[in-house]
N, C-alpha and C positions, 0 to 999 in steps of 0.2 A: 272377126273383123266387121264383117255385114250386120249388127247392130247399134241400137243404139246405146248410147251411155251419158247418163244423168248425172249433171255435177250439182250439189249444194253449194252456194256460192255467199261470199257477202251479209254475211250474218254482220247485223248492229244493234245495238241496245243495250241494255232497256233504255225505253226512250217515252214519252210523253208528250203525247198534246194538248199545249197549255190554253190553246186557244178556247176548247172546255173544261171544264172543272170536271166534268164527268167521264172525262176519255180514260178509260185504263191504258195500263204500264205495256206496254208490247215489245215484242223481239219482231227484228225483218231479215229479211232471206231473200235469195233467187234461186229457184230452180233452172238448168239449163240443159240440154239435150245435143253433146258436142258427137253423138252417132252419127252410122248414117242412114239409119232407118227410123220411122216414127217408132215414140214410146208412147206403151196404155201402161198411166199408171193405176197400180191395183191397189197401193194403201199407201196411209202417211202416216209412222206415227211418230210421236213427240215427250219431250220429258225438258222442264224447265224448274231445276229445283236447287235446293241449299244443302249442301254436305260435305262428306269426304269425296265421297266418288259421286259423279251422274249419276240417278233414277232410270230405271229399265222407261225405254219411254214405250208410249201405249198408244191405240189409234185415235185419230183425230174423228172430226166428225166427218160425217154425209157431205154437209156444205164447204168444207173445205174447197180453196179454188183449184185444186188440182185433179180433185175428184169427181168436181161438177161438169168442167174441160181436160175428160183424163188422157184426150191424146196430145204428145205435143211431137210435132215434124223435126228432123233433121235441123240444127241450126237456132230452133225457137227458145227463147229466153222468156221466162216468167219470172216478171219482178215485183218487188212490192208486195212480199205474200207475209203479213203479219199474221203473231202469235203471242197471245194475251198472256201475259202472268197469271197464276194461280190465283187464287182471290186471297186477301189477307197475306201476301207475300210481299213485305216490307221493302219501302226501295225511299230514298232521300235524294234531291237533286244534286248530281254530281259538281263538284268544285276542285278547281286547282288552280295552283299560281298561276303558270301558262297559258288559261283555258276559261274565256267569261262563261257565266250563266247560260246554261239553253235547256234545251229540252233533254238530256242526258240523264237517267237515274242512276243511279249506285243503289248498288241492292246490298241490304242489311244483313251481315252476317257474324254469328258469334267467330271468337278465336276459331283456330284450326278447320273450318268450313272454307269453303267454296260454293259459287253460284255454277250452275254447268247449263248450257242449253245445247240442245240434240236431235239432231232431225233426221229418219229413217224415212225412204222412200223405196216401196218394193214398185216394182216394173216387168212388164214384158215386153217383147217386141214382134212381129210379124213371124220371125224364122228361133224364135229363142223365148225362153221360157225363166224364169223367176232368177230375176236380177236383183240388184239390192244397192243402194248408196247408203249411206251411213256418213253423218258429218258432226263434229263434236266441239263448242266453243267453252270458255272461261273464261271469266271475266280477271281482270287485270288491271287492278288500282293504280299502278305507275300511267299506263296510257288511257284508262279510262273509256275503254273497251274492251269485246270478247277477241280472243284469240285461241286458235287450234290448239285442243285440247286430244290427249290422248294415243298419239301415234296412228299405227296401224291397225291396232285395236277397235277404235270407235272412228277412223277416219278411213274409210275403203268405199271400191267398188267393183262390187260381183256380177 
């Protein structure tokens, strides 16, 4: 009970800023800490790929923002933490009757594929030792974002 626990929240994307020509394709996220002791996070890793099932995701880097600031207090929410698409990972701006033009990608995938984005974050806390979130999105043509992919499987927290 006297720990903390880290929720992946709020995944969007792919998404684009058009305001350069040069910004790559990104996914966003928030990390939150709904414990009641601080969390050090110890790693992040990630997988944003095109298939049947998600890619094993793998670690991020050094400078990631959660590694650079890896404690976060009881109640503290970290938002805003983008993740670049792979390079050469095709994406078209998303269109729908409903739905004018913006910054939204649809990512390019042959028949029987899937887009999956995945974000693992290991953690400890002050009185407890190697914790783990795990959050799992899919992308979903009808509304033209990701949605929780995978159950219990790829959506937990230990």
């Amino acid at each position: 009970m006297e720990r903390p626990y880290i929720y992946i929240l709020g995944a969007k994307g792919p998404t684009r800023d058009f305001s350069s020509m040069d910004e790559p394709v990104f996914m966003e996220y928030y990390v939150a800490n709904y414990g009641k002791t601080p969390a050090k996070i110890r790693n992040v890793l990630y997988t944003v790929s095109v298939g049947i099932s998600p890619s094993d995701p793998t670690p991020t880097s050094i400078w990631h923002p959660l590694l650079r600031k890896p404690t976060l207090i009881p109640g503290e929410i970290r938002d805003t933490i983008y993740k670049d698409l792979p390079e050469g990972m095709a994406t078209e701006a998303y269109t729908a009757e409903d739905c004018p033009p913006g910054d939204l990608m649809s990512p390019n995938r042959r028949d029987g594929e899937s887009f999956f984005f995945r974000v693992v974050v290991q953690y400890s806390g002050p009185f407890s030792e190697e914790h783990e979130t795990s959050a799992c999105w899919i992308w979903d043509d009808g509304s033209g974002t990701v949605v929780e992919h995978g159950g219990d499987t790829l959506n937990y927290l230990h």
